[in-house]
C-alpha positions in Angstrom: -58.2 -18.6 90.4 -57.0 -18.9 86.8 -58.5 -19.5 83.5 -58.7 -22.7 81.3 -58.0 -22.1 77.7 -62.0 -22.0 77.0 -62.4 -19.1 79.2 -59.4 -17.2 79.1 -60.0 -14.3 76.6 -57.5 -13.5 74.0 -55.1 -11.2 75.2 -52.8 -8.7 73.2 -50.2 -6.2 75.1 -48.5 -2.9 74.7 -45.5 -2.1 76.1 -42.9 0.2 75.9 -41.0 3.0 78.6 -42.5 6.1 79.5 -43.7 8.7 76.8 -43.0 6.1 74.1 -47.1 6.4 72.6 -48.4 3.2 74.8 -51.9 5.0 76.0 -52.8 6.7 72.6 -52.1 3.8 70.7 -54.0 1.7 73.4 -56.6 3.6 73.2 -56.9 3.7 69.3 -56.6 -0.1 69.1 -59.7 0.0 71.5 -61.2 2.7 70.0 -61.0 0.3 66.7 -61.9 -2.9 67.9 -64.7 -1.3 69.4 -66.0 -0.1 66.3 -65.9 -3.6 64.8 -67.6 -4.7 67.2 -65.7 -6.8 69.8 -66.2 -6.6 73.0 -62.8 -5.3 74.7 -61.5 -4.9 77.9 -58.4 -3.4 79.0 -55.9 -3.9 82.0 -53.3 -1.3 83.1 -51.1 -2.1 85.1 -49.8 0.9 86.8 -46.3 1.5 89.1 -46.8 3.8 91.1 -49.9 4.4 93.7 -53.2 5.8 92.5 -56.2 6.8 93.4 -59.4 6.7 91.2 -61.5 8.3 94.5 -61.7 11.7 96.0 -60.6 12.4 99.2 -63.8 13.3 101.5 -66.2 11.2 99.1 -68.6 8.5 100.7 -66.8 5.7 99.2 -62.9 7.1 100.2 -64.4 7.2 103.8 -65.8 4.2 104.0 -62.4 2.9 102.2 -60.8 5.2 105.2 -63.3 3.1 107.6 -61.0 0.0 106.6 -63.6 -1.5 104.1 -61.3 -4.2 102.3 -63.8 -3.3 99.1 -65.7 -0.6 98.0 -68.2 -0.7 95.0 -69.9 2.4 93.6 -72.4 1.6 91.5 -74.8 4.1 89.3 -77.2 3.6 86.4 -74.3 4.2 83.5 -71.0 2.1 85.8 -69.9 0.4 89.1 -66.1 0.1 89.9 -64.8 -1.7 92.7 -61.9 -0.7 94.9 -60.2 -3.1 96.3 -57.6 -2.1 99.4 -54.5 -4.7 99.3 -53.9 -3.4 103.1 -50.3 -4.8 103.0 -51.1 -7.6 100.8 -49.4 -8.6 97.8 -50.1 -7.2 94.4 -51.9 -9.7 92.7 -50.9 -11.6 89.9 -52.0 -10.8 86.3 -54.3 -13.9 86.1 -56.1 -12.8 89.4 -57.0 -9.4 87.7 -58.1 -11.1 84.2 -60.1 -13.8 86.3 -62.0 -10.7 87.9 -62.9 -9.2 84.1 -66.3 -9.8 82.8 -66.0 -12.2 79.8 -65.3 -9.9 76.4 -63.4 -10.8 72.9 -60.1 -9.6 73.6 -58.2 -8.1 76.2 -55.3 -5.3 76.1 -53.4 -4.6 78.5 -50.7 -1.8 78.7 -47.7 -2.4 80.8 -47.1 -6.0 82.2 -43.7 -5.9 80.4 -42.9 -10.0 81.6 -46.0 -11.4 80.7 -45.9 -14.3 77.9 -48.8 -12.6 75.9 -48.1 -11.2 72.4 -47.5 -7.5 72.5 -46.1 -4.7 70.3 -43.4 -1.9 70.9 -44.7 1.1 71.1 -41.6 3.8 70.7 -41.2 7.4 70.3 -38.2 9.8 70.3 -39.5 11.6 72.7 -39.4 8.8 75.4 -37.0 9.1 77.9 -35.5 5.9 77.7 -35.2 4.7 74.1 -33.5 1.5 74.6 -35.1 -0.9 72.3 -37.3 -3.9 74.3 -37.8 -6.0 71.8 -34.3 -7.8 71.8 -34.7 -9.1 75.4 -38.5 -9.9 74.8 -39.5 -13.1 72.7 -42.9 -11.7 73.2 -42.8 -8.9 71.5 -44.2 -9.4 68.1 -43.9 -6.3 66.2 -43.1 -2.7 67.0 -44.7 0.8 66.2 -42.9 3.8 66.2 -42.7 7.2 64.9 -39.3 7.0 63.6 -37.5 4.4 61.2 -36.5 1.6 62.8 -34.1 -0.8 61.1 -32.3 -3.2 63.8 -35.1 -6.0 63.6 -36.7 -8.4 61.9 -39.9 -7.8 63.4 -43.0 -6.1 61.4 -43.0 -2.4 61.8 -45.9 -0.2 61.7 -46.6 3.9 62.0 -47.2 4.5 65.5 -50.2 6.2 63.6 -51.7 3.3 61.7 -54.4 2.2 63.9 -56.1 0.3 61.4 -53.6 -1.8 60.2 -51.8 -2.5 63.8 -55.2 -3.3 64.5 -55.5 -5.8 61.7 -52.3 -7.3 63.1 -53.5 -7.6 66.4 -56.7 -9.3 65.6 -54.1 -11.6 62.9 -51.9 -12.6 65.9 -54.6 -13.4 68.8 -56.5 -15.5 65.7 -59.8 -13.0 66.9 -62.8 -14.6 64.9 -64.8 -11.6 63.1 -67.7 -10.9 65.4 -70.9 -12.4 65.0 -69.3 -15.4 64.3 -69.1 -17.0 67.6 -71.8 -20.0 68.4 -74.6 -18.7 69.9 -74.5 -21.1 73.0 -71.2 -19.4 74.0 -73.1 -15.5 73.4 -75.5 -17.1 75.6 -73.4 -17.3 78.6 -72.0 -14.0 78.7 
């Protein structure tokens, strides 16, 4: 399944190597959004396995049992797992077909995707080799160092609010509230 332009949500990514500040900035951009009240989800694409069950639980049994999808639902959240049993990973329009509909999406890894995304480096990463000269996509970097070598905007790996400002700039966001209320309906 993939989305027309009317119902694919914006989307905004993060990327950068390992220990370069992509979570915490992630999660300040949401943090931030939230706060202005968009509705945001979030997509992380991970590479490696994981696990978000616990080994003996009801659900990882019946996951265990061969289920090919598990929901646990309760009165604050549901999640549902879904077991690829040899399958391929799915593509990233698969998983953004799946969300519920929301203002924005931002997703953290998904380095080849054609979506707008910032830099996120630190000098403590392990690998410091800039992305953004291989990336078209890339549309700014934040860092917590000075970075000369680009043309690209560059923000404080701190500066929630105004790489926040940017991302909401780039994806053309409208301020909430001010989306027709026949849309609103059919969330």
């Amino acid at each position: 399944m993939t989305l027309d332009a009317q119902t694919r949500p914006r989307i905004f990514g993060i990327s950068g190597w390992k220990n370069s500040g992509k979570t915490g900035l992630a999660v300040r951009i949401v943090t931030e959004l939230t706060a202005r009240g968009y509705r945001v989800s979030t997509i992380k694409h991970a590479h490696h396995d994981f696990d978000i069950d616990k080994v003996g639980a009801d659900s990882w049994r019946h996951r265990q049992a061969g289920a090919h999808e598990v929901a646990l639902v309760s009165g604050t959240r549901y999640a549902i797992m879904h077991e690829l049993r040899g399958a391929p990973e799915p593509s990233f329009e698969e998983i953004l077909a799946r969300l519920a509909p929301c203002d924005i999406v931002i997703i953290e890894g998904y380095k080849r995707e054609p979506v707008p995304k910032i830099e996120a480096r630190r000098l403590e990463a392990k690998n410091r080799e800039p992305l953004a000269p291989g990336d078209p996509h890339i549309v700014a970097i934040a860092a917590d160092h000075p970075v000369h070598e680009t043309g690209l905007p560059v923000f404080d790996l701190d500066d929630t609010q105004a790489i926040t400002d940017f991302v909401v700039s780039v994806t053309g966001l409208p301020e909430p509230g001010s989306r027709p209320a026949a849309e609103l309906l059919t969330e």
